[in-house]
N, CA, C and O atoms as a GROMACS GRO file, in nm:
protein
  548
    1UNK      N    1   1.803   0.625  -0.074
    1UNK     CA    2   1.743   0.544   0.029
    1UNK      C    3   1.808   0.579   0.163
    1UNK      O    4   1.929   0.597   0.161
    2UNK      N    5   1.732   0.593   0.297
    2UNK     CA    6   1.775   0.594   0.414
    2UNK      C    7   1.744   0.551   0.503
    2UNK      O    8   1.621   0.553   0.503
    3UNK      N    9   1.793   0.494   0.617
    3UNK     CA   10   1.746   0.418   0.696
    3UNK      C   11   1.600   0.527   0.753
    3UNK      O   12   1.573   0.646   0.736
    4UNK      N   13   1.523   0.398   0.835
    4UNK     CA   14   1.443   0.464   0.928
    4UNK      C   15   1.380   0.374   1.045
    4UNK      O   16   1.368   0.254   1.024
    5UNK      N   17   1.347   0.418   1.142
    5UNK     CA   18   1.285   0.336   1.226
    5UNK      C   19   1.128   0.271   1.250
    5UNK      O   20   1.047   0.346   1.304
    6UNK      N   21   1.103   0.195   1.229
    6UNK     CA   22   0.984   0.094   1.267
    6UNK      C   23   0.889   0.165   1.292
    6UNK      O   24   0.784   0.111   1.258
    7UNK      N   25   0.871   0.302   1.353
    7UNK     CA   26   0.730   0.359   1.397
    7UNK      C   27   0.714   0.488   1.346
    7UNK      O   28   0.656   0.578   1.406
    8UNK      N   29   0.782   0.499   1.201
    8UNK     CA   30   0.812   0.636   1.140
    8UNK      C   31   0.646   0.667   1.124
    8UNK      O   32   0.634   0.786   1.151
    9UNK      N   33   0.529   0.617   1.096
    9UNK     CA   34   0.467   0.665   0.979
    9UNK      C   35   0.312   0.552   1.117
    9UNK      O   36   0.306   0.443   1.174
   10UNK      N   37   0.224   0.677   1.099
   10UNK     CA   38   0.115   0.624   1.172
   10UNK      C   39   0.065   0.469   1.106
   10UNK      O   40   0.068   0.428   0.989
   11UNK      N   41   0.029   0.416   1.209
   11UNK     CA   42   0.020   0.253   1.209
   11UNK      C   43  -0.127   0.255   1.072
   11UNK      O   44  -0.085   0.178   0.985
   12UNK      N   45  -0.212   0.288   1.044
   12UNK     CA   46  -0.288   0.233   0.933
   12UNK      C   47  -0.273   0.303   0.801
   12UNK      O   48  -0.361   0.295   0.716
   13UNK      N   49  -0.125   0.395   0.775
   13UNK     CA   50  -0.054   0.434   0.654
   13UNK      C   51   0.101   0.325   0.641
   13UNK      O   52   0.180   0.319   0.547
   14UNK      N   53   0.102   0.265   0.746
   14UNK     CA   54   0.279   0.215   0.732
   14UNK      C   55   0.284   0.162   0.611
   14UNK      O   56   0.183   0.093   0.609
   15UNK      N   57   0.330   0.152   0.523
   15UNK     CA   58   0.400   0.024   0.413
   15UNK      C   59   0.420  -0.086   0.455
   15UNK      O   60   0.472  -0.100   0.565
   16UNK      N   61   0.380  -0.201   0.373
   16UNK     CA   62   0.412  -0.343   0.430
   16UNK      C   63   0.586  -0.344   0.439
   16UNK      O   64   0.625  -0.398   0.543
   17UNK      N   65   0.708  -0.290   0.340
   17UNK     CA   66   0.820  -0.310   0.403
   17UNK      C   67   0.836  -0.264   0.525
   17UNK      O   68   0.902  -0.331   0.604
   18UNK      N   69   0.783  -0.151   0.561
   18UNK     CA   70   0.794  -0.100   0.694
   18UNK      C   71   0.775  -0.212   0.818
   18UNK      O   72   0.860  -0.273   0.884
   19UNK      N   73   0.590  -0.213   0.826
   19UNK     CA   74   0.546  -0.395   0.886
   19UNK      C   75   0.620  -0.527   0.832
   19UNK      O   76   0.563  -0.633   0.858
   20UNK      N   77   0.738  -0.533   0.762
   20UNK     CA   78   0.788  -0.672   0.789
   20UNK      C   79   0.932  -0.660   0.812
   20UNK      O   80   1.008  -0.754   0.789
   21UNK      N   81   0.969  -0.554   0.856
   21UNK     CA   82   1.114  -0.529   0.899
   21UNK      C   83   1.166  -0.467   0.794
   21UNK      O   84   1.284  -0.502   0.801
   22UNK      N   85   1.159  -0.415   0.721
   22UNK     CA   86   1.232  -0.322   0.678
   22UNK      C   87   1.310  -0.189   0.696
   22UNK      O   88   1.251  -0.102   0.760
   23UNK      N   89   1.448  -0.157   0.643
   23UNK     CA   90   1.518  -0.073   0.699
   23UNK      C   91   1.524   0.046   0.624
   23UNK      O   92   1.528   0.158   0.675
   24UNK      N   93   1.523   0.023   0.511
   24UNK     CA   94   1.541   0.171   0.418
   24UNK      C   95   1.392   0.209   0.373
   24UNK      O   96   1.288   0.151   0.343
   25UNK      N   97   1.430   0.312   0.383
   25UNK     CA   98   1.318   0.483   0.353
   25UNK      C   99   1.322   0.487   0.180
   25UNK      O  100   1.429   0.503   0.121
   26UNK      N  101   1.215   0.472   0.119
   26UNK     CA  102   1.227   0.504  -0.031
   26UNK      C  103   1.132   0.590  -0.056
   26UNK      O  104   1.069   0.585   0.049
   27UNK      N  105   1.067   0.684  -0.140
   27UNK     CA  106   0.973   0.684  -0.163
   27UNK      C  107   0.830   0.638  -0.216
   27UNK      O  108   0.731   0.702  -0.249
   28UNK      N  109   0.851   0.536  -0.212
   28UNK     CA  110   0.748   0.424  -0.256
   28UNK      C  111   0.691   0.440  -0.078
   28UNK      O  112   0.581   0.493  -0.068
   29UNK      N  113   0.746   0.406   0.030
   29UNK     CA  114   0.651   0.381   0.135
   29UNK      C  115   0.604   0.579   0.156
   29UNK      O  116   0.555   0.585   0.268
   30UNK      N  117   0.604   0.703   0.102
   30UNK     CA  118   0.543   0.783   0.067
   30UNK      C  119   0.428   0.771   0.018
   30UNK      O  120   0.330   0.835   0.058
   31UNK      N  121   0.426   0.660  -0.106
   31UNK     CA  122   0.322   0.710  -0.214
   31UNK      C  123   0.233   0.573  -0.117
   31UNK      O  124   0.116   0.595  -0.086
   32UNK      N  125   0.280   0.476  -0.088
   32UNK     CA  126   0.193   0.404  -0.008
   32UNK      C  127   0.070   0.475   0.050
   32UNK      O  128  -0.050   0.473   0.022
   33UNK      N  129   0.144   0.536   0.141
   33UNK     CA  130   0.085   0.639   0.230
   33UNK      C  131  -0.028   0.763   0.176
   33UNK      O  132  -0.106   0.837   0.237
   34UNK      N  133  -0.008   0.753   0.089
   34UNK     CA  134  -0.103   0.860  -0.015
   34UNK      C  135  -0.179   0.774  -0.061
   34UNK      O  136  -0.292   0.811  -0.095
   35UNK      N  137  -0.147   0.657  -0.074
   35UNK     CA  138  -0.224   0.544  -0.132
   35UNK      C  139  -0.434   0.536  -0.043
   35UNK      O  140  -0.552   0.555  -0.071
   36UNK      N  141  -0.329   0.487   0.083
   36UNK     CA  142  -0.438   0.474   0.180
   36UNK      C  143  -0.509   0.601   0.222
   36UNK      O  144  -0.624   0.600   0.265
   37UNK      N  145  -0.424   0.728   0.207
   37UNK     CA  146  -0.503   0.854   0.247
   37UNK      C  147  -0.643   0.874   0.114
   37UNK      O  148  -0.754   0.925   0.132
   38UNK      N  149  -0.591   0.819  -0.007
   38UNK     CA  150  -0.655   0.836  -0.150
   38UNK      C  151  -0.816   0.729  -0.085
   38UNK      O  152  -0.930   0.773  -0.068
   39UNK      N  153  -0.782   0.634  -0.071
   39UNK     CA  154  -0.910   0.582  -0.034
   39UNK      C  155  -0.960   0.617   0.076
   39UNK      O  156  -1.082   0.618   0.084
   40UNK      N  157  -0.885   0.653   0.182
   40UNK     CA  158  -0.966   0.678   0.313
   40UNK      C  159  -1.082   0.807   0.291
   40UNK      O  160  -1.180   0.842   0.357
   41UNK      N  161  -1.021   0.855   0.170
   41UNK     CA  162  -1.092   0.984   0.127
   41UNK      C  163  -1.261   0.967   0.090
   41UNK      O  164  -1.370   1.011   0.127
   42UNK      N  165  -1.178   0.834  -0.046
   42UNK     CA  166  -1.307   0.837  -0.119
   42UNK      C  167  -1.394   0.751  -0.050
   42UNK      O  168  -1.500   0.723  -0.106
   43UNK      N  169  -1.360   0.678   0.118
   43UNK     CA  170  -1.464   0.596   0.163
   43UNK      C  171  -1.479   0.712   0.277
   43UNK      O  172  -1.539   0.671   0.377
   44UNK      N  173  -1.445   0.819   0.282
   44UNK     CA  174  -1.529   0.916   0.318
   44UNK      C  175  -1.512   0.890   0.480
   44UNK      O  176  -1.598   0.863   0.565
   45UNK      N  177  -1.354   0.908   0.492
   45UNK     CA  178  -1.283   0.903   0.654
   45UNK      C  179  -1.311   0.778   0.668
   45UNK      O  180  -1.358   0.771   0.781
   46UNK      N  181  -1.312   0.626   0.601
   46UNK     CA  182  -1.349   0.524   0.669
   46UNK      C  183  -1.184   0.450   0.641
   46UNK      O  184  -1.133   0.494   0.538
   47UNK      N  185  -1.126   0.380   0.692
   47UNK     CA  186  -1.006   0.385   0.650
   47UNK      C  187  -0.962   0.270   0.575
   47UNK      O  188  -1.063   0.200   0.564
   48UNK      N  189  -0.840   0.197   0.502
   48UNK     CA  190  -0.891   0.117   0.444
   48UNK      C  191  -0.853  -0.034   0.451
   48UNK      O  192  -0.893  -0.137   0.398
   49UNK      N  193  -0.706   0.021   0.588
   49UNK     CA  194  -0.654  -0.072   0.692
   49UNK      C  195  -0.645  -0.048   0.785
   49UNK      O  196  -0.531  -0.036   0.830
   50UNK      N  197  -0.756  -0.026   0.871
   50UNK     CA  198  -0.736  -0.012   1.001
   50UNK      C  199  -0.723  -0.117   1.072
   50UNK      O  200  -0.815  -0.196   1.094
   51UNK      N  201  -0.575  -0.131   1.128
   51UNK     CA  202  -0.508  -0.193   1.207
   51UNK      C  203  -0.511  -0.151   1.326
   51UNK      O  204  -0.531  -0.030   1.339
   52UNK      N  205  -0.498  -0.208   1.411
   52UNK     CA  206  -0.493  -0.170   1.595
   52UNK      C  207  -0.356  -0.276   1.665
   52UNK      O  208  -0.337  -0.298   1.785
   53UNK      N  209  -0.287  -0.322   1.566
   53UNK     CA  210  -0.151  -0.357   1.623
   53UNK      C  211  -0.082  -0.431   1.476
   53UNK      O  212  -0.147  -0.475   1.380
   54UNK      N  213   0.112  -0.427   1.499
   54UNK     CA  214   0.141  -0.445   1.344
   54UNK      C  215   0.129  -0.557   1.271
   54UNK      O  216   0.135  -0.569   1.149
   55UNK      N  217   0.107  -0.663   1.377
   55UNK     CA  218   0.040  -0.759   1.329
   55UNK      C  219  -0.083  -0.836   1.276
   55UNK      O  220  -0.085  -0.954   1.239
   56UNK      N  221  -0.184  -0.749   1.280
   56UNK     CA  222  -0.308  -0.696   1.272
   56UNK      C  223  -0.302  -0.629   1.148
   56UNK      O  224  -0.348  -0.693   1.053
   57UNK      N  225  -0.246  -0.488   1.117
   57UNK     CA  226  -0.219  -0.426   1.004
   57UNK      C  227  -0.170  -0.503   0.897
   57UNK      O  228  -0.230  -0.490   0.790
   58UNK      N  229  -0.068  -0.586   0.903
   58UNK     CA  230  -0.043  -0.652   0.774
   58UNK      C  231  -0.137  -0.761   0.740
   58UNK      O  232  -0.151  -0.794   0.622
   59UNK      N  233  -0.205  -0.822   0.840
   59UNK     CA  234  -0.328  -0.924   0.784
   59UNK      C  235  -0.380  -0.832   0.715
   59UNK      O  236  -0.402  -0.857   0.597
   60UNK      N  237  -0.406  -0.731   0.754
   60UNK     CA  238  -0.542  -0.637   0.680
   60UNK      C  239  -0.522  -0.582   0.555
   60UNK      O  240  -0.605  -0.539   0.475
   61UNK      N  241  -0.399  -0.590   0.549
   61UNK     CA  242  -0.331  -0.517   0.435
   61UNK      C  243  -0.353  -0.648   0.311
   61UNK      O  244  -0.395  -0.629   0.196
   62UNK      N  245  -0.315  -0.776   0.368
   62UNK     CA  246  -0.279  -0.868   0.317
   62UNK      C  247  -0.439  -0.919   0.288
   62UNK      O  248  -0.460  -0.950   0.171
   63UNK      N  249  -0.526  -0.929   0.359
   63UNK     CA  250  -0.713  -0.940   0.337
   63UNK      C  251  -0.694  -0.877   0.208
   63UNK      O  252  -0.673  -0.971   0.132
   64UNK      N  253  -0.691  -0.785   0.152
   64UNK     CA  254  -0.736  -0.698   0.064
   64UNK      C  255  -0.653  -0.665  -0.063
   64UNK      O  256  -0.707  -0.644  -0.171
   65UNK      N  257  -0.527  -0.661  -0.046
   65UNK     CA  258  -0.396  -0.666  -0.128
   65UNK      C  259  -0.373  -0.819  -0.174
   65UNK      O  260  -0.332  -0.826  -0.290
   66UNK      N  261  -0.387  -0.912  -0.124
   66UNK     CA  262  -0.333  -1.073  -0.122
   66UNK      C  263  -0.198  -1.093  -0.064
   66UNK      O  264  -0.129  -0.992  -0.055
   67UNK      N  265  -0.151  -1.198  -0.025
   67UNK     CA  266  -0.017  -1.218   0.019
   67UNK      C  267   0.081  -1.225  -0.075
   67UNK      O  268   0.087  -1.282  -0.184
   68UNK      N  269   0.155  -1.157  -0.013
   68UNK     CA  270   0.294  -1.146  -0.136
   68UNK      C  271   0.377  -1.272  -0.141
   68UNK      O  272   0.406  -1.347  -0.048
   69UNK      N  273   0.417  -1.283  -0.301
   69UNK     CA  274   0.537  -1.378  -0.271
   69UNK      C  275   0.678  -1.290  -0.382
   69UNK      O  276   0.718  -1.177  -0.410
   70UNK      N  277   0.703  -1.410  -0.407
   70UNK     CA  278   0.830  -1.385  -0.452
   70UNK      C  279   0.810  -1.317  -0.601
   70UNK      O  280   0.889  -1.231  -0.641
   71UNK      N  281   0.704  -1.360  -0.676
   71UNK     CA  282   0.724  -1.284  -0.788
   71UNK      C  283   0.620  -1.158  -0.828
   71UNK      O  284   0.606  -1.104  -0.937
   72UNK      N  285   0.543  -1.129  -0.686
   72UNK     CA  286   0.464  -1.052  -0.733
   72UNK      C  287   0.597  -0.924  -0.632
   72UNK      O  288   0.619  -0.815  -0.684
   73UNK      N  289   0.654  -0.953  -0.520
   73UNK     CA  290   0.702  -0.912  -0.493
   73UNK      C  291   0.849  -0.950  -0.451
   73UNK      O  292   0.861  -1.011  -0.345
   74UNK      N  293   0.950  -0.925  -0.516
   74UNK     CA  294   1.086  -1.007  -0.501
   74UNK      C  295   1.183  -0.961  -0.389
   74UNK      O  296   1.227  -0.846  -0.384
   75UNK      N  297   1.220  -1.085  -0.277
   75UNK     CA  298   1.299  -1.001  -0.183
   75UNK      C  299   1.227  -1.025  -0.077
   75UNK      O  300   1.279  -1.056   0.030
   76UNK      N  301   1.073  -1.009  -0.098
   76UNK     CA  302   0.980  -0.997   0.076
   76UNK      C  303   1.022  -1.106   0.135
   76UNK      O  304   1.016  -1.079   0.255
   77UNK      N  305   1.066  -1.228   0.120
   77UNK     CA  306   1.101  -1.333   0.195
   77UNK      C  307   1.234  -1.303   0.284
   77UNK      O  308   1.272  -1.384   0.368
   78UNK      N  309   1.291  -1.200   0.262
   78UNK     CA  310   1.427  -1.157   0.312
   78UNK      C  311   1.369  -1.086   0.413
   78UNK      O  312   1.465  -1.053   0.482
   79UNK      N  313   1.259  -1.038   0.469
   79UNK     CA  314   1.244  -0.932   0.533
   79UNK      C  315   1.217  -1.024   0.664
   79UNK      O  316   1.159  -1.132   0.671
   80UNK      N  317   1.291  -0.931   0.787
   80UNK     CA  318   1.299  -0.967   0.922
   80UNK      C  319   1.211  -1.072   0.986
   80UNK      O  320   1.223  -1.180   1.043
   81UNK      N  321   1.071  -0.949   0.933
   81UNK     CA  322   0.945  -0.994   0.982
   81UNK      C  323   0.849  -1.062   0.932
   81UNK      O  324   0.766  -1.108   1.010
   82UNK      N  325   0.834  -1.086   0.785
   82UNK     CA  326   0.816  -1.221   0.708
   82UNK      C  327   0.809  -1.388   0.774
   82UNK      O  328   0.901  -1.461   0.810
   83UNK      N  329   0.696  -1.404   0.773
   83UNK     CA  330   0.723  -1.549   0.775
   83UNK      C  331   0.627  -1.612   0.665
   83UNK      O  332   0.518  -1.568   0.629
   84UNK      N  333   0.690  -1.721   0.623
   84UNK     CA  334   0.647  -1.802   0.518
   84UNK      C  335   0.470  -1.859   0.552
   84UNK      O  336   0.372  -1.890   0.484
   85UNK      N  337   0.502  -1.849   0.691
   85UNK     CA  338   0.371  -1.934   0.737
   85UNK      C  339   0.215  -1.805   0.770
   85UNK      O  340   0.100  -1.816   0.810
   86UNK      N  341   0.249  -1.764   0.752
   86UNK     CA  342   0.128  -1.648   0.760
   86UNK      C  343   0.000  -1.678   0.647
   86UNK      O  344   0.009  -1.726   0.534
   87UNK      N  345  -0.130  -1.626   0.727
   87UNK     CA  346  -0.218  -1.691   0.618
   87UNK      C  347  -0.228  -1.679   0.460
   87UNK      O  348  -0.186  -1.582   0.397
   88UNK      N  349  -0.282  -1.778   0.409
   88UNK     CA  350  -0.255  -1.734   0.239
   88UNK      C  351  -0.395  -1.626   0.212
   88UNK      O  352  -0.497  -1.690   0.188
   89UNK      N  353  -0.408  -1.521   0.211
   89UNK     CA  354  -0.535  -1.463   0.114
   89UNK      C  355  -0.470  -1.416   0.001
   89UNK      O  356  -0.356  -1.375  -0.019
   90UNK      N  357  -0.637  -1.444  -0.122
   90UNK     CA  358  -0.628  -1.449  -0.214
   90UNK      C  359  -0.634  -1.270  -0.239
   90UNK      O  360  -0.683  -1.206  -0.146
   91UNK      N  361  -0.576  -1.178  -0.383
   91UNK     CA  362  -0.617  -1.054  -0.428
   91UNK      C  363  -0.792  -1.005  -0.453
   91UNK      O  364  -0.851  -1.020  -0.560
   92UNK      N  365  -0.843  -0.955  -0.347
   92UNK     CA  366  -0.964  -0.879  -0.369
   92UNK      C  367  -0.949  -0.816  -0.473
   92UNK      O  368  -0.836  -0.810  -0.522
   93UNK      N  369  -1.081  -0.739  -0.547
   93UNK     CA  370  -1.004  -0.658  -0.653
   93UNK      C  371  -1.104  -0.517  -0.539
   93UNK      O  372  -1.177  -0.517  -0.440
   94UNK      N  373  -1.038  -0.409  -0.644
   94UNK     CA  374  -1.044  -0.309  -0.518
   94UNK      C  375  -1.193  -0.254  -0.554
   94UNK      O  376  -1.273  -0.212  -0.471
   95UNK      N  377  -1.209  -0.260  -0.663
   95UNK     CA  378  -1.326  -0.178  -0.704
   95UNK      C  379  -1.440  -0.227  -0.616
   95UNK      O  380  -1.526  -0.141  -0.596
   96UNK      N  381  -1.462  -0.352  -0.557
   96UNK     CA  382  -1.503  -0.400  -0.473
   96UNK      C  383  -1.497  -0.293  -0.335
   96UNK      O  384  -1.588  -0.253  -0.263
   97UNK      N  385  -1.370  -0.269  -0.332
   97UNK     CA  386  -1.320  -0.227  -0.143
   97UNK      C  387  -1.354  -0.113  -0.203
   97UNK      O  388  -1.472  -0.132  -0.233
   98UNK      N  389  -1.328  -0.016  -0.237
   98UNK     CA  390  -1.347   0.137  -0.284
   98UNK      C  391  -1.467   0.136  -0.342
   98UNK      O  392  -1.444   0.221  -0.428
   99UNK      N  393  -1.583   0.103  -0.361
   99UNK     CA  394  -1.658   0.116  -0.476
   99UNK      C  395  -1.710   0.266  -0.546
   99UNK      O  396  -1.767   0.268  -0.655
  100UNK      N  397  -1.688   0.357  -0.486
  100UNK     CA  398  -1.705   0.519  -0.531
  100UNK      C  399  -1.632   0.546  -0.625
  100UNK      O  400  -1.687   0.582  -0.729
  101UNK      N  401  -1.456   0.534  -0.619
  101UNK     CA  402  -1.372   0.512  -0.724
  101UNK      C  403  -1.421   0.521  -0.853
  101UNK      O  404  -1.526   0.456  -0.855
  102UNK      N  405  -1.399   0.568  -0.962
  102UNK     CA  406  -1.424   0.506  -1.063
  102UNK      C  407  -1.314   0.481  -1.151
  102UNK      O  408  -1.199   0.504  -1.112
  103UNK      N  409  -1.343   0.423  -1.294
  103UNK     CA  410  -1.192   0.309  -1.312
  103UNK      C  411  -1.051   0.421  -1.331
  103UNK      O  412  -0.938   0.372  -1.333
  104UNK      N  413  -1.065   0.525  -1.340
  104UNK     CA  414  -0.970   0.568  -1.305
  104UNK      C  415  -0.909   0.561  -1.225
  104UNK      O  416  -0.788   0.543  -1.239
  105UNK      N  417  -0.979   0.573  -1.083
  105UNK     CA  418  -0.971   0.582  -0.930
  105UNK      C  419  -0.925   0.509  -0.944
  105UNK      O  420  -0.808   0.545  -0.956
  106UNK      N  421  -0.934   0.387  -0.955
  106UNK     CA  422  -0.954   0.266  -0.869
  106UNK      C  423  -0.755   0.229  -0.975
  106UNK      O  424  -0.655   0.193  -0.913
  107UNK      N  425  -0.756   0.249  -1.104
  107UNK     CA  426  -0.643   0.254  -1.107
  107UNK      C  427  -0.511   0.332  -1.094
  107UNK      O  428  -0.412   0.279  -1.144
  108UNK      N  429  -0.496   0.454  -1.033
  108UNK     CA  430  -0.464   0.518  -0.947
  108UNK      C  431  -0.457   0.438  -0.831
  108UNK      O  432  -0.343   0.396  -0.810
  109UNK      N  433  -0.538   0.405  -0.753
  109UNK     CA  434  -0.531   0.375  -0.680
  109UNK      C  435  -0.408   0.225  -0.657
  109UNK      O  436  -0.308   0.220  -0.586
  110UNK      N  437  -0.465   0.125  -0.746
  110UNK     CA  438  -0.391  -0.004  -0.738
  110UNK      C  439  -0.244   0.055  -0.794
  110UNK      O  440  -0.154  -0.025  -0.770
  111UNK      N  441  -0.208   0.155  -0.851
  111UNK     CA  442  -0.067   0.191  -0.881
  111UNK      C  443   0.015   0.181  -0.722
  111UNK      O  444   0.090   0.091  -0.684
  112UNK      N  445  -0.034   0.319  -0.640
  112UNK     CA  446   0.010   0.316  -0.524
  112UNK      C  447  -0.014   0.192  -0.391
  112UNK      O  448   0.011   0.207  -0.271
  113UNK      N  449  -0.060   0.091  -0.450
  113UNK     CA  450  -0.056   0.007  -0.348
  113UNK      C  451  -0.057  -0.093  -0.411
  113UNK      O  452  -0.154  -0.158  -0.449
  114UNK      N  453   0.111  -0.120  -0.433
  114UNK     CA  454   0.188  -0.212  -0.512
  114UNK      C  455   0.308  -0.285  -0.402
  114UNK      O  456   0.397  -0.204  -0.373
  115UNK      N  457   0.322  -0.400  -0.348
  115UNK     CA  458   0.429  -0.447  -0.275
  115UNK      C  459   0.557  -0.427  -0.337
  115UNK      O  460   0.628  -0.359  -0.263
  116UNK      N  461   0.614  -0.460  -0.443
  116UNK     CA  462   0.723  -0.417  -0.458
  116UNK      C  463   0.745  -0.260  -0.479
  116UNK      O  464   0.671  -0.207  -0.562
  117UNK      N  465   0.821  -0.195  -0.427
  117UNK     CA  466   0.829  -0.066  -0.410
  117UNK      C  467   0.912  -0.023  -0.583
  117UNK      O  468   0.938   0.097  -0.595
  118UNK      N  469   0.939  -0.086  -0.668
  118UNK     CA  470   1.066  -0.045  -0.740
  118UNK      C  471   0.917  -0.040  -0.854
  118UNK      O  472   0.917   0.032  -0.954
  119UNK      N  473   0.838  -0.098  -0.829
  119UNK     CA  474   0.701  -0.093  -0.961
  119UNK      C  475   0.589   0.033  -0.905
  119UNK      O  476   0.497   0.066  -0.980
  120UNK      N  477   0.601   0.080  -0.805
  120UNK     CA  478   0.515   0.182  -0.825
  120UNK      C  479   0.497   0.312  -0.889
  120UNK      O  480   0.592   0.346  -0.959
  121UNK      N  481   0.398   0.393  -0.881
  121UNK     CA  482   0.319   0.504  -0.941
  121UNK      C  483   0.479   0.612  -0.878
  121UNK      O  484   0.520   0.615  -0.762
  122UNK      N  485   0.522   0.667  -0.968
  122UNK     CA  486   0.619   0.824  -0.889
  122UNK      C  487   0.500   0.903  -0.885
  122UNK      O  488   0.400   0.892  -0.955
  123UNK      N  489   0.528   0.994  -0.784
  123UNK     CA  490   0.458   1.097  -0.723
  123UNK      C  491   0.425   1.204  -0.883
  123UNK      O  492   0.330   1.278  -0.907
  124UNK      N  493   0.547   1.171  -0.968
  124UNK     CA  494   0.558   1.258  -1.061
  124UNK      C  495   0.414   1.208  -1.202
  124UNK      O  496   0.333   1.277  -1.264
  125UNK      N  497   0.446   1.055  -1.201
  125UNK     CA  498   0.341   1.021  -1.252
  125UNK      C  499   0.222   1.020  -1.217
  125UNK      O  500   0.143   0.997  -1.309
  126UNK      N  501   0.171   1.039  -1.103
  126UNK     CA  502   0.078   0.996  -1.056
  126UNK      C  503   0.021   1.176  -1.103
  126UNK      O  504  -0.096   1.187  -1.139
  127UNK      N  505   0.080   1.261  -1.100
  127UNK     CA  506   0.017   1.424  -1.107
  127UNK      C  507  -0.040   1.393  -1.248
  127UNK      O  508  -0.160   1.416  -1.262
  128UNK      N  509   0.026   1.347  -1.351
  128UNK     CA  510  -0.039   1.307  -1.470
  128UNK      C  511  -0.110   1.166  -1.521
  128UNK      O  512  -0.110   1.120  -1.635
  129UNK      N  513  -0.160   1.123  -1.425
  129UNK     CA  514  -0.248   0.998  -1.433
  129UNK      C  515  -0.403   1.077  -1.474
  129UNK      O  516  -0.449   1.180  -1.426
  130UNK      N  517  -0.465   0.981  -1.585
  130UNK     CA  518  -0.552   1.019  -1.593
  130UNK      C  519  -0.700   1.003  -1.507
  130UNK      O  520  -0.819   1.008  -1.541
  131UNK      N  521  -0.645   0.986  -1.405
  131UNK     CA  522  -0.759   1.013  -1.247
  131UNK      C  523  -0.728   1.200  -1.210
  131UNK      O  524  -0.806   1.262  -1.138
  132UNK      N  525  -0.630   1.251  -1.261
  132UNK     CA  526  -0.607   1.403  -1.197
  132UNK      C  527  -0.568   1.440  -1.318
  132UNK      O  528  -0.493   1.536  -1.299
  133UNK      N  529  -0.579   1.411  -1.470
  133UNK     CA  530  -0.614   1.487  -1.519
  133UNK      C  531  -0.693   1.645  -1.526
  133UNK      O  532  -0.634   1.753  -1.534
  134UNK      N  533  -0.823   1.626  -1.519
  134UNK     CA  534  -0.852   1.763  -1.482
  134UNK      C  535  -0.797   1.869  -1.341
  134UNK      O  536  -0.820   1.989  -1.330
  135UNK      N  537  -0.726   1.789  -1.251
  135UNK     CA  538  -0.690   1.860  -1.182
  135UNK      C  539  -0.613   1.975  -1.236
  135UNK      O  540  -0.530   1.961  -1.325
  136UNK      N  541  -0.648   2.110  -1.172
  136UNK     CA  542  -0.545   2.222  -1.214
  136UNK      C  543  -0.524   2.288  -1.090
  136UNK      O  544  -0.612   2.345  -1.026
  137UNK      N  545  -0.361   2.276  -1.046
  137UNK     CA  546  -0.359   2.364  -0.905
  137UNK      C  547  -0.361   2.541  -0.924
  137UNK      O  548  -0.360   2.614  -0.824
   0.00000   0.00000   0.00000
């Protein structure tokens, strides 16, 4: 883990630790980021949080993801930029937001866009998920 600064990573890929104060670099806010490039794909350049400020971005994130708490994600209450009082939305499911996806996709997809960073997809798993199965480089 390493530190990093607040504006590492273009504003509608950031990671929510990133948007709520977070200090360390893991690779989880990587696969995030692949997360949202994975759908921006399959909605065909449409993106899938487009935010226009960081407070803005995490509603949007949070519209579609649901709001985190403590046991879906443990710790977010520690973060800088967290506040308890932010609106409650409920989990969309994605197949909804993506609908091209198919259930592979779409789980692939919900791997990498997981709030707690210590439960997500490794880059390593994700090459053998059966969404890229047939992939052969």
């Amino acid at each position: 883990m390493r530190t990093y600064m607040h504006e590492i990573i273009t504003l509608w890929y950031r990671a929510p630790e990133v948007l709520l104060g977070g200090r360390h670099y893991s690779m989880a806010v990587n696969i995030w980021l692949v997360g949202c490039i994975f759908a921006e794909m399959a909605l065909q350049g449409h993106p899938l949080f487009p935010g226009d400020s960081e407070i803005n971005q995490i509603f949007k994130i949070f519209k579609i993801m649901g709001m985190p708490n403590k046991q879906a994600w443990p710790g977010v209450s520690a973060l800088l930029d967290y506040k308890a009082t932010f609106p409650q939305w409920s989990t969309k499911d994605l197949s909804g937001v993506v609908p091209v996806l198919d259930e592979a996709g779409i789980d692939m997809l919900r791997q990498t866009l997981i709030y707690d960073s210590a439960k997500c997809i490794s880059a390593k798993c994700a090459l053998v998920h059966p969404y890229s199965a047939d992939y052969k480089p």
